[in-house]
GUTIFI-216566 format. One record per residue (C-alpha): x, y negated, z; residue in three letters. Coordinates in steps of 0.25 Angstrom, whole numbers, plus 2048, in hexadecimal, padded with zeros to 3 digits. Last residue first. Example, Ala and Ser with C-alpha at 12.3 -4.5 7.8 and 13.67 -1.06 7.14 Angstrom:
2
83780481DSER
83181281FALA
REM end
This chain:
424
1901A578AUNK
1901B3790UNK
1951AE79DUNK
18A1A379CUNK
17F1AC79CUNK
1831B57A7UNK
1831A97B1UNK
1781A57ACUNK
1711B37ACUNK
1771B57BAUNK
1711A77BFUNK
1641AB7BBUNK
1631BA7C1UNK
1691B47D0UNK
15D1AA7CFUNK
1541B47CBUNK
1591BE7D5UNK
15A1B47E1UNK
14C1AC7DFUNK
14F19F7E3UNK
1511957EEUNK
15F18D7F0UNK
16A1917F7UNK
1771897F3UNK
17017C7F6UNK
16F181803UNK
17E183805UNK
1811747FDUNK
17716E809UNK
17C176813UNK
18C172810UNK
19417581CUNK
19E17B814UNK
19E178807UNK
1961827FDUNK
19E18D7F8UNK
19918D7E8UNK
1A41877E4UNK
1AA1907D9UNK
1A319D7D1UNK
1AB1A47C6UNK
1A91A97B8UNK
1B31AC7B1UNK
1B31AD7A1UNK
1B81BA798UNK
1AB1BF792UNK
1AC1CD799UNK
1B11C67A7UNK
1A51BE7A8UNK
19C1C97A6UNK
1A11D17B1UNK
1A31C57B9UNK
1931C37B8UNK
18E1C87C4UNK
1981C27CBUNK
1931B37C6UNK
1841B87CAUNK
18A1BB7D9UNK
1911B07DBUNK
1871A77D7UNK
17B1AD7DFUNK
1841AC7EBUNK
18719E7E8UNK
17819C7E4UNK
1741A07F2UNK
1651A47EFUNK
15B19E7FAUNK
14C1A57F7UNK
1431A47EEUNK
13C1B27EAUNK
1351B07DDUNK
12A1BB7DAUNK
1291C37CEUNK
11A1CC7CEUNK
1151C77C1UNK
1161D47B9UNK
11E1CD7AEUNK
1271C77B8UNK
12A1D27C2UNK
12E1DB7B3UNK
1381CF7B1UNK
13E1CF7C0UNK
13E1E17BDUNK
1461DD7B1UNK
1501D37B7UNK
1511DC7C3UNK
1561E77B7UNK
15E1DD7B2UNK
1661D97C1UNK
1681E97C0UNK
16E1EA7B3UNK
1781DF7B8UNK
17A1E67C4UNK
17E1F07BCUNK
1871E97B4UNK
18F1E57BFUNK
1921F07C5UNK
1941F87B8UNK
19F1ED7B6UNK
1A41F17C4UNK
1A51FE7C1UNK
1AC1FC7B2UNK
1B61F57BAUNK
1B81FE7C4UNK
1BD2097B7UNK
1C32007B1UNK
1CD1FC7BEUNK
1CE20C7C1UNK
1C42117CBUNK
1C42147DAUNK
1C32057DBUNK
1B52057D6UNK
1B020D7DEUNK
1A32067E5UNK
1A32027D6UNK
1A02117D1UNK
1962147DCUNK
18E2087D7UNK
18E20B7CAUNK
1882167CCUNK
17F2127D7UNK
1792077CDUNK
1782117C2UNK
16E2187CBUNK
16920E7CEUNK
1672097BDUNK
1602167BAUNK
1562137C3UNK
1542047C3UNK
1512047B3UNK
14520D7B3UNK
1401FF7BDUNK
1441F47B3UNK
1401FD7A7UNK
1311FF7ADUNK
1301F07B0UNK
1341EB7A3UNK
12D1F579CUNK
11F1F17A5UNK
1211E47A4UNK
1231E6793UNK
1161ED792UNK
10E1E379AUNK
1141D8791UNK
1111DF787UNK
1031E178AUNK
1011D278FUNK
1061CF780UNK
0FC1D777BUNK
0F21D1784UNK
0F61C4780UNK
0F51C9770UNK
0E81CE770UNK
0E51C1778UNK
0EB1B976EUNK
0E31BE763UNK
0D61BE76AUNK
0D81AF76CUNK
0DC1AD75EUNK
0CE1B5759UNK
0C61AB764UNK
0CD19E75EUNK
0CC1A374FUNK
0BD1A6753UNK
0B7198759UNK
0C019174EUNK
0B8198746UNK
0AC19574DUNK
0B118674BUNK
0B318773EUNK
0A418D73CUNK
09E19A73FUNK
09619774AUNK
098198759UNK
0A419F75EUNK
0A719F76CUNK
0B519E771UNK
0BD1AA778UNK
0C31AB784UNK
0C71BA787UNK
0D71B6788UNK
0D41AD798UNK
0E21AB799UNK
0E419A79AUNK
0E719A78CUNK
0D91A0789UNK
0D1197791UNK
0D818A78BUNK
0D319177DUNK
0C7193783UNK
0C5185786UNK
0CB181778UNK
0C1189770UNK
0B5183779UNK
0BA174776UNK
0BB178767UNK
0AE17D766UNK
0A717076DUNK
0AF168764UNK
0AA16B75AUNK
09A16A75BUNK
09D15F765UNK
0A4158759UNK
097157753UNK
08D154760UNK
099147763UNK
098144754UNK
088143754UNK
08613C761UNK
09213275DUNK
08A13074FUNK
07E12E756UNK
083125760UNK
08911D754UNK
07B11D74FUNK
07311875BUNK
07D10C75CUNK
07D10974EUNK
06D10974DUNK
06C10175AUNK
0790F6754UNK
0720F6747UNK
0630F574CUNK
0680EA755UNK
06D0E474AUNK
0620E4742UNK
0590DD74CUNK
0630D2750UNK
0650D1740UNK
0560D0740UNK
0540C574BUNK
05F0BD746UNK
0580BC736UNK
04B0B873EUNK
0520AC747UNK
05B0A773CUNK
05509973DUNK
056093731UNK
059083731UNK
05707A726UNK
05E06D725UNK
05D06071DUNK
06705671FUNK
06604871BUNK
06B03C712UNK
06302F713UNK
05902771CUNK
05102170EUNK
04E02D707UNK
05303970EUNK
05C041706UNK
06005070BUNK
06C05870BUNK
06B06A70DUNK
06D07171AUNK
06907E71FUNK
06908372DUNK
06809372FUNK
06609973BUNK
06B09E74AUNK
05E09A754UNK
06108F760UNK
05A08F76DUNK
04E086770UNK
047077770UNK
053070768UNK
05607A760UNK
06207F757UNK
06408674DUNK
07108F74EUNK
07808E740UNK
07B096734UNK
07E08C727UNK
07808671DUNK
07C07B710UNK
073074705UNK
07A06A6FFUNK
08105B701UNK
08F061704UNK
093056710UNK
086054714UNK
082064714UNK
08F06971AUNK
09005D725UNK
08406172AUNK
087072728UNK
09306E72FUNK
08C06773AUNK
08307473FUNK
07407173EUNK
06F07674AUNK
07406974FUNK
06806274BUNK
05D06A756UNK
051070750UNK
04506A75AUNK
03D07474EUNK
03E06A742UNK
04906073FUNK
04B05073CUNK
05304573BUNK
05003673AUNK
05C02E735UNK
05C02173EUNK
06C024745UNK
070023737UNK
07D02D735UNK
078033727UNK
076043725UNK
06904172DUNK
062050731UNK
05505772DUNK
054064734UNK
04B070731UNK
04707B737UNK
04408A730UNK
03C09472EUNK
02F08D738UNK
02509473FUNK
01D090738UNK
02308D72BUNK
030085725UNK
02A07D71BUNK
023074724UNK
03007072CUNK
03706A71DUNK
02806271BUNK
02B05E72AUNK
03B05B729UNK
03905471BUNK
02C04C722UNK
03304872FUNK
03F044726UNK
03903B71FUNK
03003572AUNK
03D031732UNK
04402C725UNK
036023724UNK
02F024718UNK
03101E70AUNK
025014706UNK
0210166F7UNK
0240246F5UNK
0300296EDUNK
03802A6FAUNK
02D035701UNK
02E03E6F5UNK
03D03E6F5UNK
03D042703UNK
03204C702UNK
03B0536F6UNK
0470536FDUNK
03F05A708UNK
03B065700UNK
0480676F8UNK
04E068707UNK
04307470BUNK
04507B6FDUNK
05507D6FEUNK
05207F70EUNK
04908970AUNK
0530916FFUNK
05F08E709UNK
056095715UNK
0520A070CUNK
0600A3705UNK
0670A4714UNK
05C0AD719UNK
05F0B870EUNK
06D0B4710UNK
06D0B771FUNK
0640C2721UNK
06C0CC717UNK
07A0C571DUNK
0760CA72AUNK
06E0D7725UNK
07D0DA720UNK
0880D672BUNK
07C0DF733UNK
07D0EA72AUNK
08D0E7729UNK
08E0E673AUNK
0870F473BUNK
08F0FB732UNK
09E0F7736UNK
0970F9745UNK
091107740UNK
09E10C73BUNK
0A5108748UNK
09C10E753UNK
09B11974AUNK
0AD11A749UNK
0AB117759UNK
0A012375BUNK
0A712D751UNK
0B412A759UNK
0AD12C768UNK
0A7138764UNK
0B413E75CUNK
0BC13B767UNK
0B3141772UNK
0B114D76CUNK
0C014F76AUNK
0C314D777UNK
0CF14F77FUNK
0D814377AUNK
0CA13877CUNK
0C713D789UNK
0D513B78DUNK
0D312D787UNK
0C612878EUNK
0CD12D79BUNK
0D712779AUNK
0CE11A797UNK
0C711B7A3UNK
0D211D7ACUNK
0DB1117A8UNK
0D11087B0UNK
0D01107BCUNK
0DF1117BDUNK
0E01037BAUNK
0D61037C7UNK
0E110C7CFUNK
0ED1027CBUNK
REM end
């Protein structure tokens, strides 16, 4: 699967390109939409000039042809009015010749004089070593079957050389004393090739040159905004990763120069209001960590108090040692609070440390569900903690029992669930 991997590369990496950059899509889209534009374009000036060089050679080879086949017709009545008729095979020698004559040097145009009858003796002629089957058999059958003037678009063919595209034209012919026969011209299109050959390669260089312009001139373009908007997100990643001083350059006065400024002005704004924040932050640090510590004085010698008191407890009458034991209890509350506010001050300041170590959750169980018997008994429920003795000669239950942890933390979230489902 390593050389489908290979494969697949390329195009992913095609496509991520095309998610991340704008530049690129605008480049590539101006250059497919161009490409398409001058496609439709070039193929309708080509579709054009085609047709342009067609008719114009379509009228003159019909025109000639016209002329060429009255000329013969003429010879051929000339020679029967005389007082001995010529051979068939001096006929068509002197039609094909007078026919070749007008056609110039170097010659316009070929000329085949061919048999509409089946008689083996029926002489036929052509100019040039111009092969018959360059006249195609539907136009044959068109001009004998129809008895007019009829053309087509063929390959003319030679008997000495390759074969030209052109136009063979057709037209009936009576020769005296042999019969019914075809005349045909045939019009190389070697000229009018040339220049549709030379016209579209002036298209396709001309398309070519101008769709790369127009890909030069949007990629250039979209540069010019992109370029902005790429530097106005690098600072932006910059200042999100702490660095508050980064600005963006402003050049101009235009949208993106304003865009430039709002960005920099927003910027200053939310490092006014970090620094502010920091302040504050700094300031509540600071009150957290002075009460926790103004508190500790007052609340030992509370401590010895109320320990004195419940050392004699049974001295006192039963309200009396139950006030103390309440006192108790709700000074060791007052002090898990004030190790909760000397934990939260660690935080701020970045000096709280984990201590993992092996935490006996029965004993950590046991001792959270005492601490909340006072609570328990004021909202009227019993709280009590079963099977929690692992069996005898059970390591794995024992271990279980002991996992790693911090102690006080884990000891403060087990009271605060413990607490908050006594108050629900």
């Amino acid at each position: 699967m390593h050389w489908l991997d290979r494969i697949l590369a390329g195009p992913r990496w095609v496509l991520r390109g095309w998610r991340r950059s704008l530049l690129l899509r605008v480049t590539a889209t101006t250059l497919v939409l161009s490409a398409v534009v001058m496609m439709v374009l070039g193929f309708s000036l080509l579709s054009r000039v085609t047709n342009g060089l067609l008719s114009s050679k379509d009228r003159i080879a019909v025109g000639e042809a016209a002329a060429g086949l009255g000329e013969a017709q003429r010879l051929l009545d000339a020679a029967d009015t005389g007082l001995t008729t010529p051979s068939a095979s001096r006929l068509v020698d002197s039609v094909v010749s007078a026919l070749a004559a007008r056609a110039g040097s170097p010659g316009q145009f070929d000329v085949l004089l061919l048999s509409s009858s089946e008689a083996a003796d029926a002489p036929e002629r052509g100019t040039n070593l111009v092969a018959v089957s360059s006249v195609p058999v539907a136009l044959r059958a068109a001009v004998v079957s129809s008895q007019r003037q009829s053309w087509t678009y063929s390959e003319i063919r030679f008997l000495d050389g390759p074969g030209v595209p052109g136009l063979v034209v057709g037209a009936p012919l009576i020769v005296p004393t042999v019969g019914p026969y075809e005349l045909y011209y045939l019009f190389p299109l070697v000229q009018e090739q040339q220049t549709l050959d030379l016209v579209r390669g002036a298209v396709v260089a001309t398309g070519v040159l101008l769709v790369g312009l127009l890909a030069f001139v949007a990629w250039f373009v979209t540069r010019q905004v992109v370029a902005p908007v790429r530097a106005a997100a690098q600072t932006a990643s910059r200042f999100s990763e702490g660095f508050l001083s980064e600005r963006v350059r402003v050049k101009g006065e235009d949208d993106l120069a304003q865009l430039a400024a709002s960005f920099n002005d927003m910027a200053a704004s939310l490092q006014r209001q970090i620094k502010q924040l920091e302040g504050l932050s700094r300031v509540q640090q600071r009150f957290v960590s002075d009460v926790s510590h103004e508190l500790r004085t007052p609340l030992t010698t509370i401590r010895m108090a109320a320990d004195v008191m419940f050392e004699d407890r049974a001295s006192f009458d039963a309200p009396t040692a139950r006030a103390a034991e309440l006192l108790q209890a709700q000074l060791d509350r007052f002090e898990s609070l004030l190790v909760d506010l000397l934990e939260i001050s660690r935080f701020d300041a970045g000096a709280a440390v984990l201590e993992a170590d092996h935490v006996d959750v029965r004993e950590l169980a046991r001792r959270v569900i005492e601490r909340a018997q006072p609570l328990a008994h004021r909202v009227g429920i019993d709280i009590r903690l079963s099977d929690v003795d692992p069996v005898d000669g059970d390591a794995a239950v024992a271990d279980a029992a002991r996992p790693g942890a911090d102690d006080a933390r884990t000891d403060e979230d087990a009271r605060f669930l413990v607490n908050g489902d006594a108050r629900r």
